[in-house]
gemmi code that builds the backbone of each chain (N, CA, C; Angstrom):
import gemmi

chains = {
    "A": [
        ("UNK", (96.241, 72.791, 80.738), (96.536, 73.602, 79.559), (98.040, 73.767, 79.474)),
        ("UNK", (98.712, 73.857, 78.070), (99.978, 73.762, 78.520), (100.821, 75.319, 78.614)),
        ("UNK", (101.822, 75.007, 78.897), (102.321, 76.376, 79.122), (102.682, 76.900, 78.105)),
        ("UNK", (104.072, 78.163, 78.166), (104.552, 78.750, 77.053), (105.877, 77.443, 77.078)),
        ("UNK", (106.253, 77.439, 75.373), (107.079, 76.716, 75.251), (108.403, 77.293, 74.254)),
        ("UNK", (109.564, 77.129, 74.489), (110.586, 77.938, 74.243), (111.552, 76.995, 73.212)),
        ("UNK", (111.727, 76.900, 72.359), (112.776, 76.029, 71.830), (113.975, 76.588, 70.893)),
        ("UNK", (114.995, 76.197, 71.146), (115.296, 75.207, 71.634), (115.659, 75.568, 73.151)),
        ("UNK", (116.423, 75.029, 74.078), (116.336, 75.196, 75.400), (118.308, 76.236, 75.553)),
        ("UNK", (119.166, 75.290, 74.615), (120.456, 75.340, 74.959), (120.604, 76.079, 73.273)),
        ("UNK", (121.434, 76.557, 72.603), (122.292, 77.197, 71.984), (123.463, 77.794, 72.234)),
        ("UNK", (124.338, 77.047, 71.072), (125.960, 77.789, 70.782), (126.005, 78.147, 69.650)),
        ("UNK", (126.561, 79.246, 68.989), (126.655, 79.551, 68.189), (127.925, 80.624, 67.858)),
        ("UNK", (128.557, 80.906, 67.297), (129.675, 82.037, 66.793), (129.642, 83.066, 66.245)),
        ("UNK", (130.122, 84.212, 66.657), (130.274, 85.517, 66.129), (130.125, 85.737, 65.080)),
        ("UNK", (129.213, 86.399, 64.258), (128.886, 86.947, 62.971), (127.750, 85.510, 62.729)),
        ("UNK", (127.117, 84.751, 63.139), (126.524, 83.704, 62.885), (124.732, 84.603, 63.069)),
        ("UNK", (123.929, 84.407, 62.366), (122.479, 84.568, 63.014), (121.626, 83.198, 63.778)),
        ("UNK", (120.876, 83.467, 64.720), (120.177, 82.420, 64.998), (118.383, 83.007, 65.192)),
        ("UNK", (117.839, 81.776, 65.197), (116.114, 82.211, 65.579), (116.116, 80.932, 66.373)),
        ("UNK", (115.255, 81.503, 67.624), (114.020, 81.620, 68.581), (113.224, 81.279, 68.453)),
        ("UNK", (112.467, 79.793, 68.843), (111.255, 79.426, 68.928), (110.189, 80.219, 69.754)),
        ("UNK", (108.965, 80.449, 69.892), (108.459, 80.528, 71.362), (106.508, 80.121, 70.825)),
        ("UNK", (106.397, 79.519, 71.871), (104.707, 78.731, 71.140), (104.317, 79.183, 72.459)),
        ("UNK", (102.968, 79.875, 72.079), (102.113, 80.809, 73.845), (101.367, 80.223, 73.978)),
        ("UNK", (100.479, 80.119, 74.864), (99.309, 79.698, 75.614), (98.002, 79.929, 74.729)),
        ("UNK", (97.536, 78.620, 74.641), (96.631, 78.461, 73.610), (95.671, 79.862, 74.078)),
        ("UNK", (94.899, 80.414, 73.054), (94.686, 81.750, 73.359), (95.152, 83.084, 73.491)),
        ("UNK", (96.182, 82.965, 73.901), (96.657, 84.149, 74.235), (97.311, 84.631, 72.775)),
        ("UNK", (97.413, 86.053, 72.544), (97.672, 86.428, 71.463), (98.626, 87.391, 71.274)),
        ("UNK", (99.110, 87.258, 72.677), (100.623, 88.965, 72.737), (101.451, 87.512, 72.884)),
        ("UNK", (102.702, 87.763, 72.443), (104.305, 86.928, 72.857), (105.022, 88.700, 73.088)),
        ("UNK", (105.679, 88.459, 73.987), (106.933, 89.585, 74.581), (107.877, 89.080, 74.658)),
        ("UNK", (109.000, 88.999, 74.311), (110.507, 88.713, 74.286), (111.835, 89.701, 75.230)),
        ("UNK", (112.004, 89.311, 76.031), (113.267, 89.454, 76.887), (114.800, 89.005, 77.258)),
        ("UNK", (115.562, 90.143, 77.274), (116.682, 89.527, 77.206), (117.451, 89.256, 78.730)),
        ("UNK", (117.601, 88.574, 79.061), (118.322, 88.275, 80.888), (119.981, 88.239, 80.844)),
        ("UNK", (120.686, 88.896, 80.933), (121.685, 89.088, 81.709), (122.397, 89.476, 82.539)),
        ("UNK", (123.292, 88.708, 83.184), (123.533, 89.095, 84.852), (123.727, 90.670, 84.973)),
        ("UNK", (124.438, 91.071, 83.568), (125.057, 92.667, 84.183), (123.904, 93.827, 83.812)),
        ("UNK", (122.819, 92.997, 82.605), (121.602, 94.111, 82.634), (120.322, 94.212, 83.020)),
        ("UNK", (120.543, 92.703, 83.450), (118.909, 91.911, 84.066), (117.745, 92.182, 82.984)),
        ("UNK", (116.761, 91.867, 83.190), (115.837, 91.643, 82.079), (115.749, 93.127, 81.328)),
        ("UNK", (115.651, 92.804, 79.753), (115.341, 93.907, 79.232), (114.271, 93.412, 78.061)),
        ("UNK", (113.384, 94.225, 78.453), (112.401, 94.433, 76.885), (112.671, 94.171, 75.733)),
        ("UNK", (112.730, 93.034, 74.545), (112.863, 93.239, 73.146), (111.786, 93.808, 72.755)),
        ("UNK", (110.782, 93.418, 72.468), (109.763, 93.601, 71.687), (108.542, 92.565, 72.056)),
        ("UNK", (107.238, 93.395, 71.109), (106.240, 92.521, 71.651), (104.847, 92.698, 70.455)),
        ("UNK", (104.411, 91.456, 70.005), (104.111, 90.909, 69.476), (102.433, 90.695, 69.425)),
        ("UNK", (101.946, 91.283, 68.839), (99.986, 90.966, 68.889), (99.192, 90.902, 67.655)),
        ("UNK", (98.368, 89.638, 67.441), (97.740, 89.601, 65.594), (98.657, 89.840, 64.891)),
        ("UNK", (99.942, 89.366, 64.870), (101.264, 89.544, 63.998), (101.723, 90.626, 63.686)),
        ("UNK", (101.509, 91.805, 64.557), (101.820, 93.140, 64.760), (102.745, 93.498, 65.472)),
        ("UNK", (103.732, 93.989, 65.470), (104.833, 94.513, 66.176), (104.758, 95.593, 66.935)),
        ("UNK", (103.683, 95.359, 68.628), (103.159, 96.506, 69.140), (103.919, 97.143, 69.996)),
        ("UNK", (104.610, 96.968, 70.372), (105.869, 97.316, 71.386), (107.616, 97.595, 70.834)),
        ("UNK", (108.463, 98.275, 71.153), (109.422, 97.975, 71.106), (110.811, 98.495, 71.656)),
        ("UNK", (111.693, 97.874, 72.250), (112.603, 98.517, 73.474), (113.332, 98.624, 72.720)),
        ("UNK", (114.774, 98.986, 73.415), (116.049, 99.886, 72.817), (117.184, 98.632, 72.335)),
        ("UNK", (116.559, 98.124, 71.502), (117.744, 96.852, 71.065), (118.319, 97.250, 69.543)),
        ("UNK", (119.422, 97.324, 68.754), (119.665, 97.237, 67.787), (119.195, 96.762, 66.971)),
        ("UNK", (118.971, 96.713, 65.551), (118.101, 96.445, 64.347), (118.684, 94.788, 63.886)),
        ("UNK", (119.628, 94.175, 64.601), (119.912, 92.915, 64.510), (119.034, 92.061, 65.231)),
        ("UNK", (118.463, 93.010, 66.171), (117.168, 91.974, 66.282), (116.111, 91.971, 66.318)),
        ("UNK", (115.348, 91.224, 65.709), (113.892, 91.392, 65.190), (113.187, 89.955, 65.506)),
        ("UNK", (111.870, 90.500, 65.016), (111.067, 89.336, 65.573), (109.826, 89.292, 64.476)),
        ("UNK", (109.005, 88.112, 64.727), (107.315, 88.107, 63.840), (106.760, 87.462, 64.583)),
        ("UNK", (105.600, 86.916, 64.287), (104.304, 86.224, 64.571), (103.504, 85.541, 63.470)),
        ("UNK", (103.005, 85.044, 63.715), (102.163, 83.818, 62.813), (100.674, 83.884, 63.215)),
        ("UNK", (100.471, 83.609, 61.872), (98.668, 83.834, 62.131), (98.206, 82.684, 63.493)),
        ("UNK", (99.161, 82.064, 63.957), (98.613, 80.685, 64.978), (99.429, 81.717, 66.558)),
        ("UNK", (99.839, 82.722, 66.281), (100.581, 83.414, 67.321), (101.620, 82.910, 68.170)),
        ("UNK", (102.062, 81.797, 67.275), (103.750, 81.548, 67.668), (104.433, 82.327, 67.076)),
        ("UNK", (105.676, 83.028, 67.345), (106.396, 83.727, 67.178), (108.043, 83.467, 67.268)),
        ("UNK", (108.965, 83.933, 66.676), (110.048, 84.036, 66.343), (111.099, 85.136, 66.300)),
        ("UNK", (112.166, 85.138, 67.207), (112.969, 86.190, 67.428), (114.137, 85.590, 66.594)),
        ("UNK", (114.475, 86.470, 65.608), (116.133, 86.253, 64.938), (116.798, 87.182, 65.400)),
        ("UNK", (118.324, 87.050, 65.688), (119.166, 87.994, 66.058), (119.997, 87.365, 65.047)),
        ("UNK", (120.890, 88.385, 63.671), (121.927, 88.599, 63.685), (123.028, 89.277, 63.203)),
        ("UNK", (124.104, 88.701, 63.259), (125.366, 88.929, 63.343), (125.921, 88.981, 64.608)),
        ("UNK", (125.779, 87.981, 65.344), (125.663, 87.527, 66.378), (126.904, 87.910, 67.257)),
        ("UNK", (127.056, 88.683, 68.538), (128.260, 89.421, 68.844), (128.272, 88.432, 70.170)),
        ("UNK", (129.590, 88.292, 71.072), (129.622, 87.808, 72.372), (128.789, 88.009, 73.503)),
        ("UNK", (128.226, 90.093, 73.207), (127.458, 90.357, 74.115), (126.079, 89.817, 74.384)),
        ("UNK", (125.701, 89.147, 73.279), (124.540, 88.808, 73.052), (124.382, 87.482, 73.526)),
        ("UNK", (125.160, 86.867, 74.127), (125.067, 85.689, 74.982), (123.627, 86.361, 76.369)),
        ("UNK", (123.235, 85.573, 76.305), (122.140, 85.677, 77.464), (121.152, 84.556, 77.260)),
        ("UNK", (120.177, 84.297, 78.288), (118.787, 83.646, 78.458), (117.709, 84.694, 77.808)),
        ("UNK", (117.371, 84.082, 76.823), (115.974, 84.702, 76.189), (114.525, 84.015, 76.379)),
        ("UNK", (113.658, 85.069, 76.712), (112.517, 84.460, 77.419), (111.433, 85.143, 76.892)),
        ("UNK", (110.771, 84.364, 76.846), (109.258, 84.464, 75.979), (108.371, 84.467, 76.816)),
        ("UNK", (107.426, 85.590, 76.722), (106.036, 85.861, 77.939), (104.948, 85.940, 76.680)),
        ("UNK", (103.797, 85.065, 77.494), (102.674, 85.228, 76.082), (101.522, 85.575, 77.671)),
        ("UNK", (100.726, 86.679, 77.179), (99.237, 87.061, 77.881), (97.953, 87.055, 76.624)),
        ("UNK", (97.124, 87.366, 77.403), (96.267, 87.832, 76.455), (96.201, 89.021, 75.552)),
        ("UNK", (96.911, 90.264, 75.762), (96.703, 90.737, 74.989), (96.404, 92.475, 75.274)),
        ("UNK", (95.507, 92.210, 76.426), (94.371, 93.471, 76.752), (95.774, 94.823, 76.463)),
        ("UNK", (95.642, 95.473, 75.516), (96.223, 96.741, 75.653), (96.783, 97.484, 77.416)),
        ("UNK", (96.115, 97.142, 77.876), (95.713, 98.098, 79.251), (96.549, 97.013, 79.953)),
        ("UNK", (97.071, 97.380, 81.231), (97.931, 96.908, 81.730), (97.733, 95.606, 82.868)),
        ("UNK", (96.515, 95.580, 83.089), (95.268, 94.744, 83.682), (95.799, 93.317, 83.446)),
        ("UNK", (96.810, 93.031, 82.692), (97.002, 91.542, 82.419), (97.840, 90.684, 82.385)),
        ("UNK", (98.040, 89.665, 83.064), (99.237, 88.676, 83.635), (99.986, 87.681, 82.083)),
        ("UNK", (101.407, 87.746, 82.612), (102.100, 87.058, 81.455), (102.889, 85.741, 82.051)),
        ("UNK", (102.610, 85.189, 81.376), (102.909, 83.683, 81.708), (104.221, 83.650, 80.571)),
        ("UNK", (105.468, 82.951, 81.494), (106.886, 82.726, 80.810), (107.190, 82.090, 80.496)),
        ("UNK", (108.176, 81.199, 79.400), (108.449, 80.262, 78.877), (110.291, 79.865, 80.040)),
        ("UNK", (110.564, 79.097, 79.835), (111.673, 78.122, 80.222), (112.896, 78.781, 79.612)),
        ("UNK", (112.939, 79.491, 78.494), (113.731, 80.225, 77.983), (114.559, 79.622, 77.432)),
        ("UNK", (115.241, 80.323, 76.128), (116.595, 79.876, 75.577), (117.732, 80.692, 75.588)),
        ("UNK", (118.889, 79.540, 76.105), (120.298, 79.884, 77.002), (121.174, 80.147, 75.770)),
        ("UNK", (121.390, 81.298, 75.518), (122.415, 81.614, 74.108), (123.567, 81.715, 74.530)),
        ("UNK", (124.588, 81.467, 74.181), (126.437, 81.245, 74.221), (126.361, 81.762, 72.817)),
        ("UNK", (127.357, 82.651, 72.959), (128.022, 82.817, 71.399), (129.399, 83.086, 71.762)),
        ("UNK", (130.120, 82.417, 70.739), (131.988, 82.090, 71.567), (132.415, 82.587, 70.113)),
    ],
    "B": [
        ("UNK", (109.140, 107.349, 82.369), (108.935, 105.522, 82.310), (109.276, 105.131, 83.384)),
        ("UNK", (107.958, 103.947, 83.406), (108.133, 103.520, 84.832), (109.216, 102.960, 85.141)),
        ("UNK", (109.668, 102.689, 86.621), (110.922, 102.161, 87.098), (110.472, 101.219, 88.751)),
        ("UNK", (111.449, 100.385, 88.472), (111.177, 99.455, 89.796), (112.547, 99.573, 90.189)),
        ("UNK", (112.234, 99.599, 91.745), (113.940, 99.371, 92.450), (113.485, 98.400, 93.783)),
        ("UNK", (114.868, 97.484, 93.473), (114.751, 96.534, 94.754), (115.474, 96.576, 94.816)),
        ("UNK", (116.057, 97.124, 96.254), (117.330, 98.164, 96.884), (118.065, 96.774, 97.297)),
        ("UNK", (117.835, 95.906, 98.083), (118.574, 94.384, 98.122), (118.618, 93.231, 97.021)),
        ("UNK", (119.861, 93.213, 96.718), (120.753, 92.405, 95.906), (120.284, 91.163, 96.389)),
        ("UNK", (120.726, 91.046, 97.484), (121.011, 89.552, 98.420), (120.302, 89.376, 100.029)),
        ("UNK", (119.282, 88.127, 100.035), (118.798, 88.449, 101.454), (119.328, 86.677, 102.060)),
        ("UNK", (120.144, 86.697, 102.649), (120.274, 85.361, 103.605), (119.729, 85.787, 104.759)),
        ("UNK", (118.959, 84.080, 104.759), (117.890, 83.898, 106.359), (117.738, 82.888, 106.396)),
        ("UNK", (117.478, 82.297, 107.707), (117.597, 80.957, 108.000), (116.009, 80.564, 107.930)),
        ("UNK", (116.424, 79.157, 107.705), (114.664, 78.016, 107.594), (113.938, 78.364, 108.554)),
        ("UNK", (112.640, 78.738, 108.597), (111.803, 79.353, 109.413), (111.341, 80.537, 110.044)),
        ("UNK", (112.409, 81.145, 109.485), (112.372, 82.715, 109.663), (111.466, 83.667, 109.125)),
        ("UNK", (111.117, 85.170, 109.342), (110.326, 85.756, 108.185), (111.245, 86.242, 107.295)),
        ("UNK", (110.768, 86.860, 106.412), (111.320, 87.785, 105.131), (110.643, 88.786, 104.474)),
        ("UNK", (111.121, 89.613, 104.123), (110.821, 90.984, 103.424), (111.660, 91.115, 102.652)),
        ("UNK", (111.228, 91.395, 100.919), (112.009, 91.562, 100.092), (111.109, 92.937, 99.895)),
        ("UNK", (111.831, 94.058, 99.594), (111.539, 94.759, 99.388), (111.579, 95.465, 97.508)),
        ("UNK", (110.268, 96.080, 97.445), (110.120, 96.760, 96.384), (109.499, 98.423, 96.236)),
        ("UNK", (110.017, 99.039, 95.342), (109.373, 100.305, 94.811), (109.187, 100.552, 93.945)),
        ("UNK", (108.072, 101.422, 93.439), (108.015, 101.564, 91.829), (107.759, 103.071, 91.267)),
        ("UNK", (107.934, 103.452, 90.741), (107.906, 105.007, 90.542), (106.467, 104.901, 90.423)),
        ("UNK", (106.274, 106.204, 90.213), (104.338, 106.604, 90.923), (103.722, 106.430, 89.276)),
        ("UNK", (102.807, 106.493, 89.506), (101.449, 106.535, 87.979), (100.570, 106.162, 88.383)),
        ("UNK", (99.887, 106.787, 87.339), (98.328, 106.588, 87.482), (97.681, 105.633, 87.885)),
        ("UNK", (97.986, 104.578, 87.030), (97.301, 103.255, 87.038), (98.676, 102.070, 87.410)),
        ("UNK", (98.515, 100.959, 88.582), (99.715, 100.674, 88.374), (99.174, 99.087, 88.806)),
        ("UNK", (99.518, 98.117, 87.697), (99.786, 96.865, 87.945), (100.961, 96.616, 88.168)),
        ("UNK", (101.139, 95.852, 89.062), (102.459, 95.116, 90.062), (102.341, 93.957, 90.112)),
        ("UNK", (103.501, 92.568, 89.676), (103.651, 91.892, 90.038), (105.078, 91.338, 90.646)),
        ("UNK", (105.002, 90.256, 91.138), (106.213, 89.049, 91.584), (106.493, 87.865, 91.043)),
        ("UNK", (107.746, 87.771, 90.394), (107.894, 87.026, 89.972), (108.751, 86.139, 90.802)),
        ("UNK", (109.298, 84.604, 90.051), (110.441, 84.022, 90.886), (110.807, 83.153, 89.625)),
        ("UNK", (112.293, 83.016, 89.929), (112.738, 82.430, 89.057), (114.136, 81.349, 89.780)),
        ("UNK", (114.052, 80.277, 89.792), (115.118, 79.099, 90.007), (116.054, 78.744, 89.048)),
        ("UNK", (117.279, 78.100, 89.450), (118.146, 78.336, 88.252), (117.940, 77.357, 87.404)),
        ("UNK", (118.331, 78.270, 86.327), (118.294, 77.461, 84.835), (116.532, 77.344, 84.184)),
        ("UNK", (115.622, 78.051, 84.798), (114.234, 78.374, 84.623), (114.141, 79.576, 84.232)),
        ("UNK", (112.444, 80.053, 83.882), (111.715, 80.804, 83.435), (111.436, 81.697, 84.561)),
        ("UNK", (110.540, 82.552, 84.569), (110.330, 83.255, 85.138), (108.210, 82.635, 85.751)),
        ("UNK", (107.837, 82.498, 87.078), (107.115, 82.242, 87.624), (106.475, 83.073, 88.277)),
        ("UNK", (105.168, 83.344, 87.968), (104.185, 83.993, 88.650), (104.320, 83.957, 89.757)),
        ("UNK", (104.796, 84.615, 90.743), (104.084, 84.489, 92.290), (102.891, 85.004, 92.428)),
        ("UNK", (103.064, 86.056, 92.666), (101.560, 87.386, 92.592), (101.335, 88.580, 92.135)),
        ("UNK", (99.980, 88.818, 92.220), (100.050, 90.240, 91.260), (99.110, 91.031, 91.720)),
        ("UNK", (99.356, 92.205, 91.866), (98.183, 93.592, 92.052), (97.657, 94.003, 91.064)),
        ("UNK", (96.310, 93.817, 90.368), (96.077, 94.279, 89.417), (94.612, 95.235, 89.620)),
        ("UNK", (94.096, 95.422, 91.058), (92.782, 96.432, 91.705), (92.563, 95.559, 92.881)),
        ("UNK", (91.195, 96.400, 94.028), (90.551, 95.646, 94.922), (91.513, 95.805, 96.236)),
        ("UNK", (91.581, 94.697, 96.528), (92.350, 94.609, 98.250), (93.889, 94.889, 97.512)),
        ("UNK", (94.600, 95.338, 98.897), (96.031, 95.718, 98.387), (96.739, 94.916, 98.976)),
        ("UNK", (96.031, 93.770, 99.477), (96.905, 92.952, 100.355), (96.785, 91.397, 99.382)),
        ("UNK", (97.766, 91.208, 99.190), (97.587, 89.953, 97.978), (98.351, 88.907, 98.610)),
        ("UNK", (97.947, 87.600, 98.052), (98.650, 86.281, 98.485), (98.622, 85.293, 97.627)),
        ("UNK", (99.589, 84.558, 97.339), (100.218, 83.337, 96.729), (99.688, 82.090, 97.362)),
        ("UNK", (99.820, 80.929, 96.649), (99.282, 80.004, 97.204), (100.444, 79.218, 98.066)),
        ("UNK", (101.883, 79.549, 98.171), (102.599, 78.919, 99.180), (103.403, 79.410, 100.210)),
        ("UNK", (102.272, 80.690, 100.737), (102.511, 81.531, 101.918), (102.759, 82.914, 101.623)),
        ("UNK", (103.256, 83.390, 100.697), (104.141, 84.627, 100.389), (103.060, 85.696, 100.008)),
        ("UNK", (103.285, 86.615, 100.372), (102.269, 88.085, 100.778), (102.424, 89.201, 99.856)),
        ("UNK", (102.064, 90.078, 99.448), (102.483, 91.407, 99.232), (101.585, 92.518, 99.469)),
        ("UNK", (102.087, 93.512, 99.659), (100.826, 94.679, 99.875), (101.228, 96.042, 99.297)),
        ("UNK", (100.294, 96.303, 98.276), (100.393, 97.602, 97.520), (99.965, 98.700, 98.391)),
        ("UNK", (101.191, 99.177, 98.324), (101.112, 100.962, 99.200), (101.042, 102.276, 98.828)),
        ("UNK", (100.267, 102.490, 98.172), (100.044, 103.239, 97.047), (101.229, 104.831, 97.792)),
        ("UNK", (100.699, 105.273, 98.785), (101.256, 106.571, 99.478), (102.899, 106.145, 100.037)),
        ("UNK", (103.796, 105.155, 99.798), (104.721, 104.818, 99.624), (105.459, 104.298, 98.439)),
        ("UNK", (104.708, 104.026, 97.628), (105.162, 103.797, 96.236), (105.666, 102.368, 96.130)),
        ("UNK", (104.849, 101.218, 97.091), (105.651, 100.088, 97.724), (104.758, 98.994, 97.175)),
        ("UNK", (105.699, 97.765, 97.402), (105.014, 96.667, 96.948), (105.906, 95.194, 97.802)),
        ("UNK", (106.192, 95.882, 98.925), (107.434, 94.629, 99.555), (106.753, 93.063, 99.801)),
        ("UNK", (107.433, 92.147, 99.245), (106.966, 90.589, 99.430), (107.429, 90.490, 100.570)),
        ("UNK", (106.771, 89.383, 101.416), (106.689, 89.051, 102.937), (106.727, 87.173, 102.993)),
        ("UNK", (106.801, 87.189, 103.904), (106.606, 85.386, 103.994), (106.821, 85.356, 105.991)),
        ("UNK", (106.073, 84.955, 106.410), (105.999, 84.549, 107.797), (107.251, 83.598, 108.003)),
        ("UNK", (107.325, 82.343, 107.416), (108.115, 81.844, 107.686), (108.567, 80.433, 106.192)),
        ("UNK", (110.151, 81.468, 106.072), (111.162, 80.797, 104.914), (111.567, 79.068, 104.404)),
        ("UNK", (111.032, 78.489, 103.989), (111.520, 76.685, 103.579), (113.017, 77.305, 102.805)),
        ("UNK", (113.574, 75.982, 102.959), (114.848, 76.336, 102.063), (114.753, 76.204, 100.425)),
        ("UNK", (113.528, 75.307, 100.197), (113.191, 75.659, 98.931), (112.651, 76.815, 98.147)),
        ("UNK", (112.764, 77.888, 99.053), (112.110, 79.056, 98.771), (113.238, 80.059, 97.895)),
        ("UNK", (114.560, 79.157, 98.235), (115.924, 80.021, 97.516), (115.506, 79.865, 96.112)),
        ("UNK", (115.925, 81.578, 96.245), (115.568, 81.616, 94.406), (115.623, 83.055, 94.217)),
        ("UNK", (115.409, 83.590, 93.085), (115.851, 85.007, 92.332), (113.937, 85.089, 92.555)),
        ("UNK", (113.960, 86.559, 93.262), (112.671, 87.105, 93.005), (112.766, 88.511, 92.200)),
        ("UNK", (112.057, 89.005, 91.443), (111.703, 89.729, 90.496), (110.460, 91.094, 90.997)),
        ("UNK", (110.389, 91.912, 91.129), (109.578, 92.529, 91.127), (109.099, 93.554, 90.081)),
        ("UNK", (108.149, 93.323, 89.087), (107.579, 93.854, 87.943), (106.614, 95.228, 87.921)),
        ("UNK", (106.691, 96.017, 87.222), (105.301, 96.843, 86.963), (105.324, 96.770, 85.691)),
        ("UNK", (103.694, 97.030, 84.961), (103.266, 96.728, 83.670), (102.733, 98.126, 83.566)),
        ("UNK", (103.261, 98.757, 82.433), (102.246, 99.820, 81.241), (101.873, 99.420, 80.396)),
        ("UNK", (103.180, 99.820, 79.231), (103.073, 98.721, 78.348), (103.505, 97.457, 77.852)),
        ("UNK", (104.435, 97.243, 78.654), (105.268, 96.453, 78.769), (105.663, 96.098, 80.343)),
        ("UNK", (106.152, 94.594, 80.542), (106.412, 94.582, 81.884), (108.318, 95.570, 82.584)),
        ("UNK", (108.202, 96.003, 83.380), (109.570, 96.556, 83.729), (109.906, 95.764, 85.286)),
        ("UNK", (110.949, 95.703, 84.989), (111.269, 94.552, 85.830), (112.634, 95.161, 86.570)),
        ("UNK", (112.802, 95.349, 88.171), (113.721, 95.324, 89.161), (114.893, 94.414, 88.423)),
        ("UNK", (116.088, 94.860, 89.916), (116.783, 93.767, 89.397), (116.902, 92.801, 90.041)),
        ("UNK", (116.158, 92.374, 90.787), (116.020, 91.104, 90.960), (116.850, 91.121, 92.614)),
        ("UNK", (116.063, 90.155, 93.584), (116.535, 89.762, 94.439), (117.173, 88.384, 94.977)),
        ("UNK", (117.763, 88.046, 95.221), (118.364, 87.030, 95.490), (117.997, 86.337, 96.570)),
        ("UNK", (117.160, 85.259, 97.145), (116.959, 85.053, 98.464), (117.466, 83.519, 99.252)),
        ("UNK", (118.726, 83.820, 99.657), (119.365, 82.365, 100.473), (118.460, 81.924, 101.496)),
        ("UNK", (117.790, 80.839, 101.560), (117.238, 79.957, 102.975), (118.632, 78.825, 103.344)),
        ("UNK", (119.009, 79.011, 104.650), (120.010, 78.106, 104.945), (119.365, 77.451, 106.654)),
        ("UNK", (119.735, 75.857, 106.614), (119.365, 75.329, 107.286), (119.533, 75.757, 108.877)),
    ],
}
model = gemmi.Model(1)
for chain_id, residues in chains.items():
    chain = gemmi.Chain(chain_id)
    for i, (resn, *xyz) in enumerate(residues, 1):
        res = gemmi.Residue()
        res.name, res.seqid = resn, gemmi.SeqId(i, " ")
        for name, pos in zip(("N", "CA", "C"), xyz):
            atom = gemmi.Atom()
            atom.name, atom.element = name, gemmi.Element(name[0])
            atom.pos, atom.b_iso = gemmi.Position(*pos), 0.0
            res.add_atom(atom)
        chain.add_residue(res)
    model.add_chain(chain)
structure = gemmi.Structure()
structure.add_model(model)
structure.setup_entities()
């Protein structure tokens, strides 16, 4: 079965620029969660994603947002794109279960530079 | 809100050695725990997870953990370290969302 898949892998992009976030989950599974990785804040919560519902959501600015698709691939846009926002973004898709009972499988992530 | 702390940054140990990475997680009710690992320029990888039942859990390439409920603990173990084992480990708890340590660092040197 295949895994979660993240595209694109590499991104550059420039200040005041917006970009979007692929992320395709595990056939079945119907939550995508989005995270941001950097060295000085280590993973943080964006948001999270179920039946194209926006069920979750952490302490990120309104530049970034996200959706879902009736096929439960999903899409994170960030912008106005600032330097800080350079990081590895990573996509976790589970099943779903509300309750905490349930394992998330990660995507390969995409490596953002913004110069 | 829950919180994870993994008090070591950095663990160097030599090939064959044991290891203990240590974890804690603030207390609650109900508490799924997992381990992650992550190699560079990768995703983040399941090791293992506490999710009920025995508190003593295992991975399929040696690596241990054991939920301590009356310590608030969840420290990963390994009898003995390959050097391919270097890599960023993660230690998670889930409510509603996963919360994630900051991550340990673990050198195997020959």
């Amino acid at each position: 079965k295949a895994g979660v898949t993240q595209t694109p892998r590499y991104l550059i992009k420039t200040r005041g620029q917006q970009v979007t976030l692929s992320c395709s989950p595990i056939s079945g599974h119907r939550s995508v969660s989005w995270y941001q990785q950097t060295p000085g804040q280590g993973l943080q919560f964006l948001f999270e994603y179920f039946s194209e519902t926006q069920r979750n959501k952490g302490n990120f600015p309104g530049r970034f947002s996200g959706r879902q698709f009736s096929n439960s691939r999903s899409e994170m846009n960030v912008s106005t794109l600032e330097l800080g926002d350079s990081a590895l973004y990573l996509c976790a898709s589970s099943l779903g279960r509300q309750g905490g009972n349930t394992e998330a499988f990660f995507g390969q992530g995409t490596r953002l530079t913004v110069v | 809100a829950q919180s994870v702390t993994q008090l070591d940054s950095q663990v160097p140990v030599f090939e064959e050695a044991p290891v203990e990475l240590r974890c804690n997680y603030s207390s609650s009710v109900s508490v799924y725990l997992f381990w992650y690992v992550q190699y560079p320029n990768q995703g983040l990888q399941l090791l293992l997870k506490y999710l009920s039942g025995s508190t003593l859990v295992e991975s399929i390439n040696g690596f241990e953990a054991e939920f301590n409920k009356s310590q608030t603990s969840f420290h990963l173990r390994k009898p003995s370290v390959h050097i391919s084992d270097t890599a960023e480990y993660f230690c998670a708890v889930r409510d509603l969302k996963l919360v994630f340590g900051t991550g340990t660092r673990l050198l195997v040197s020959p």
